[in-house]
GUPA-965777 format. One record per residue: x, y, z of N, C-alpha, C, O in turn. Coordinates in steps of 0.1 Angstrom, whole numbers, plus 5000, padded with zeros to 4 digits. Each point is the difference from the previous one (the first is absolute). Layout:
REM GUPA-965777
XYZXYZXYZXYZ/...
REM end
This chain:
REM GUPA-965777
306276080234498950065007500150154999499150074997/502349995006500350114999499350094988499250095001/501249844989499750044985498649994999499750064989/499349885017498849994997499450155008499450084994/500849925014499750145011500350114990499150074995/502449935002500550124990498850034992499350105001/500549834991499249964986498550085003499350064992/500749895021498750055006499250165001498950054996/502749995014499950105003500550124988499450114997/501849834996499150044985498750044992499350094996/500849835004498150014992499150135005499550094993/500549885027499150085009500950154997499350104996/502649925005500150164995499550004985499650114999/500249824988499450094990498750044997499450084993/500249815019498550065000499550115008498950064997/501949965015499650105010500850154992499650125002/501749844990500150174995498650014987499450104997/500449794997498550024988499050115009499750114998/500049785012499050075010500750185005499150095003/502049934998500250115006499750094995499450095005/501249904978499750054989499050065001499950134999/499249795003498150034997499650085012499150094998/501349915013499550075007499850135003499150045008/501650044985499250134996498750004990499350105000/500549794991498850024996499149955010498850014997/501549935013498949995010499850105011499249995010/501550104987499850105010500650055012499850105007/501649764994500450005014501250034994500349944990/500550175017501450064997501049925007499849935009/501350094986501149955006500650065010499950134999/501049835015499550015010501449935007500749914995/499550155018501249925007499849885005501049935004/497350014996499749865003500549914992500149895006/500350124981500449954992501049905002499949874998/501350225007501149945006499849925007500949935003/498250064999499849845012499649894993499649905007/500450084974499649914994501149885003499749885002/501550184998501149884998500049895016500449895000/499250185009499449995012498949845002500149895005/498950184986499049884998500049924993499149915001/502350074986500549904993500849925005500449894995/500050175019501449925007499249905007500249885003/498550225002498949935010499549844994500149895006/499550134983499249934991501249835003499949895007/501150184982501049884998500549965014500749905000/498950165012500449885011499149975006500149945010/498350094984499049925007499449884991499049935002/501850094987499849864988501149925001499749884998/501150145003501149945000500049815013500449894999/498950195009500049915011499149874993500449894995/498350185006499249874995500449954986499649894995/501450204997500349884986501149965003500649974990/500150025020500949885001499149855004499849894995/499750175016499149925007499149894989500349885000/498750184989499649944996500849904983499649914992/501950185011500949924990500449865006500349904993/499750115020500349895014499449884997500549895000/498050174997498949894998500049944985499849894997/500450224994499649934988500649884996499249964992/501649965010500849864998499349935008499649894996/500150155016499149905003499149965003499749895005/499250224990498649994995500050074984500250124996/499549805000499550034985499050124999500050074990/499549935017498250095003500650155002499350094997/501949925007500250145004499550134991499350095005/501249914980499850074989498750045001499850124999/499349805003498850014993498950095015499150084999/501549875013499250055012501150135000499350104998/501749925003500450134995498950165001499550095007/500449804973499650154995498150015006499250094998/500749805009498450025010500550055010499550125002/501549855007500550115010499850194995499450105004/501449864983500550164996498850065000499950105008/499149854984498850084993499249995015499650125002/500149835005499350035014500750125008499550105005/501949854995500950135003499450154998499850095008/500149894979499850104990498850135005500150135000/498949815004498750005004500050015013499049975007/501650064995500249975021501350125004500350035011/500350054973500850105001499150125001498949955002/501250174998499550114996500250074986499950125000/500549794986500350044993499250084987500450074991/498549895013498550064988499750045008500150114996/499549905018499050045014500750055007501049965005/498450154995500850085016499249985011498850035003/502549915008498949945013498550085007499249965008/500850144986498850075011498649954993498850015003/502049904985498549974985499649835009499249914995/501550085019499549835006499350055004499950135000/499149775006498450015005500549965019500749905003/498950185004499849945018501950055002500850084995/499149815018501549925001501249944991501249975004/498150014980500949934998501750064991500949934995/498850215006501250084999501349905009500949924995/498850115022500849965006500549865000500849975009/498749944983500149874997501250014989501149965003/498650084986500950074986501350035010501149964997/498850105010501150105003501349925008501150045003/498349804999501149975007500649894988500449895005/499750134983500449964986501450134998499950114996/501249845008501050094999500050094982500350124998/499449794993499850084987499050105000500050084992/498949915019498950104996501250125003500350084991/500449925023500850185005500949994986500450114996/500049774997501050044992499550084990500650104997/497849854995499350054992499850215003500450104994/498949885019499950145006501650054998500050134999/501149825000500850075002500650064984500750104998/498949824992500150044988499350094998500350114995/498449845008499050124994500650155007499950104993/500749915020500350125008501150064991499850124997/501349824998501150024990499550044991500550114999/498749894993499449994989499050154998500050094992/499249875018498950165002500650125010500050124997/500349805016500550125009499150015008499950095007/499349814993499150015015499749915009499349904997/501150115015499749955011501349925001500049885004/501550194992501449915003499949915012499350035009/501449844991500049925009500950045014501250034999/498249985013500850035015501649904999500249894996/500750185010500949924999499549885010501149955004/498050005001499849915006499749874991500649894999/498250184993500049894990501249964996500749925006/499750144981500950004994501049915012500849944994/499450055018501149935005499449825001500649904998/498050125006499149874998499949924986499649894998/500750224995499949874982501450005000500449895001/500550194999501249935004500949875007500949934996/498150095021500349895005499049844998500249905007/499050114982499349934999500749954986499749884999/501050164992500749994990501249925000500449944991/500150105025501449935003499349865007500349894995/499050125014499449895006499549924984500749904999/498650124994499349884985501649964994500349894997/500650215002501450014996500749885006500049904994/500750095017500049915007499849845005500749915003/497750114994499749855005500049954982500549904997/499150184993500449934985501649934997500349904994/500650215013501249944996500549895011501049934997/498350085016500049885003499449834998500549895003/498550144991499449894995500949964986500549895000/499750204991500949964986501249975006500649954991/500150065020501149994999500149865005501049934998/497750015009500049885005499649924990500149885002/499450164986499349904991500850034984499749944990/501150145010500249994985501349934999500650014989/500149915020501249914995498749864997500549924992/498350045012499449874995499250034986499749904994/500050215001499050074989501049934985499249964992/502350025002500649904995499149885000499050004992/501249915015499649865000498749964999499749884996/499150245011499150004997499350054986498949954996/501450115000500050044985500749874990500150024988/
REM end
């Protein structure tokens, strides 16, 4: 499992220095916000980490998992602030979005990234504690289910 995270968070540092790269042709300079990328990659890998144990938990014993997954993910996706910046929701439903721990994680990339509107250490201690909490009940569930995922397989 380890190595699959690694692999991960791989991928996300070559693509975030590609991206860094570019960002002077977008206009936005580099900046001591920056430093807080490695920050929101630590954030990242322990607010995924939880639910993919969790749903590694299940996969042996529902076949279905794979496939509702990547309908989780892609709803996920859409329910992030990652094409949309929250103020582009219509009414109320900002504050709906907002209680999706990846939207502050999203906001918090984009803050690393541009330099505006850095996350209060409050948040930042809330996707934290929400990271260790998804962290937690994942490795509790796999730790109760992956000595049967053998025999079921």
């Amino acid at each position: 499992m380890a190595h699959v995270i690694a692999a991960g968070l791989l991928n996300l540092a070559v693509g975030l220095a590609v991206l860094v790269l570019f960002l002077p042709l977008l206009g936005i300079s580099f900046g001591p916000w920056l430093l807080l990328l490695p920050a929101a990659i630590l954030l990242e890998a322990l607010l995924a980490a939880g639910p993919a144990l969790f749903l590694a938990s299940l996969t042996p014993l529902w076949r279905d998992v794979p496939p509702l997954t990547s309908l989780l993910l892609l709803i996920g996706f859409w329910l992030t602030p990652i094409v949309y910046m929250p103020g582009m929701l219509p009414g109320d439903a900002s504050k709906y979005f907002a209680l999706n721990p990846f939207h502050h994680l999203a906001m918090f990339f984009r803050a690393c990234l541009s330099g505006s509107g850095l996350p209060s250490a409050e948040a930042f201690g809330v996707l934290f504690a929400a990271g260790l909490i998804m962290l937690l009940a994942g490795v509790r569930v796999f730790s109760r289910t992956h000595r049967k995922a053998p025999e079921l397989l």
